[in-house]
N, C-alpha and C positions, 0 to 999 in steps of 0.2 A: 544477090549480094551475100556476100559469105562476113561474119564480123564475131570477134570475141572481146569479151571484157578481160585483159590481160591479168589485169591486178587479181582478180581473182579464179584463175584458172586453178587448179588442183597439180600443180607439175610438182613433182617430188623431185627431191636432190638425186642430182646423179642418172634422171630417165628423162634426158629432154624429149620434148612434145610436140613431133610435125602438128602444126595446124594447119597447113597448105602445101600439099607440091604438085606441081604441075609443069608443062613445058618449057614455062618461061621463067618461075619463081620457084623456091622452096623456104617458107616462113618458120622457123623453128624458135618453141618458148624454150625459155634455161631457169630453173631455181638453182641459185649459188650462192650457198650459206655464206656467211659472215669468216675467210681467212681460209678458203679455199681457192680452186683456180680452176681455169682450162689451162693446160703446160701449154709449151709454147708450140702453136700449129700452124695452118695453114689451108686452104680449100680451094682447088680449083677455080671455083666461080669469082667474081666480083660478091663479099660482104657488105653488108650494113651491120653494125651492131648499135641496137636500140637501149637505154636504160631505159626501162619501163619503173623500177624503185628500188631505193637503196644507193651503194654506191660501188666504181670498180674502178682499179688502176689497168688502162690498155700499155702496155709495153711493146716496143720493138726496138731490139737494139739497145742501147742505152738512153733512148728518149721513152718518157712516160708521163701517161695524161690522166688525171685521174676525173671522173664524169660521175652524175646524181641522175633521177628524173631529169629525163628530156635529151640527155645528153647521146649523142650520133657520130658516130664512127664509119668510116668509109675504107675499104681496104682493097686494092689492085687484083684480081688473079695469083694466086703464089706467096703473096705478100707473109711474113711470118709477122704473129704476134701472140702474146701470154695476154687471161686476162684474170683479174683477181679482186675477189669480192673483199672489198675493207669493213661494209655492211652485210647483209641479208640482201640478197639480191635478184630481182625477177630481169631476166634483158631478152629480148625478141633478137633473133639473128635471122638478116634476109639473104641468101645467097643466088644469084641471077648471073648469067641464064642458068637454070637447072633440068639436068645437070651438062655440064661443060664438057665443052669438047676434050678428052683423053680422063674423063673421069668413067671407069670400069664399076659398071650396073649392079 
């Protein structure tokens, strides 16, 4: 069993932190200060995005949700979205399968 205490990993703004990839997953931690973002993207794979603490507005399109602790996001293959720390922000991003079929190694 592989497990980390999220809340307190060491991820520095701006260098997020494989903690797992492997054939079927790829788990990545985000520290996203307080009025910052990821612009607006996109990933191959099927996303989860986790708040682990803090808070963020998920955008796509002109629909926006804004989540705390606990709060889970699900996104398609392709799917575009922005996401943007209103807090200080730790969030876990799970992308499956990894990596995806037409994503270049």
């Amino acid at each position: 069993m592989d497990s980390w205490d999220v809340s307190s990993l060491e991820v520095k703004p701006h260098h997020p932190e494989v903690l797992r990839s492997d054939d079927a997953t790829r788990a990545i931690a985000l520290n996203l200060p307080a009025g910052e973002r990821l612009q607006e993207h996109e990933t191959h794979e099927r996303a989860y995005l986790v708040v682990v603490a803090g808070e963020v507005e998920v955008s796509q399109g002109s629909d926006t949700e804004t989540g705390s602790a606990g709060f889970l996001a699900h996104f398609e293959p392709h799917e575009r979205r922005e996401v943007r720390a209103t807090k200080d922000s730790r969030i876990i991003l799970l992308l499956s399968p990894y990596p995806a079929p037409g994503r270049q190694s």
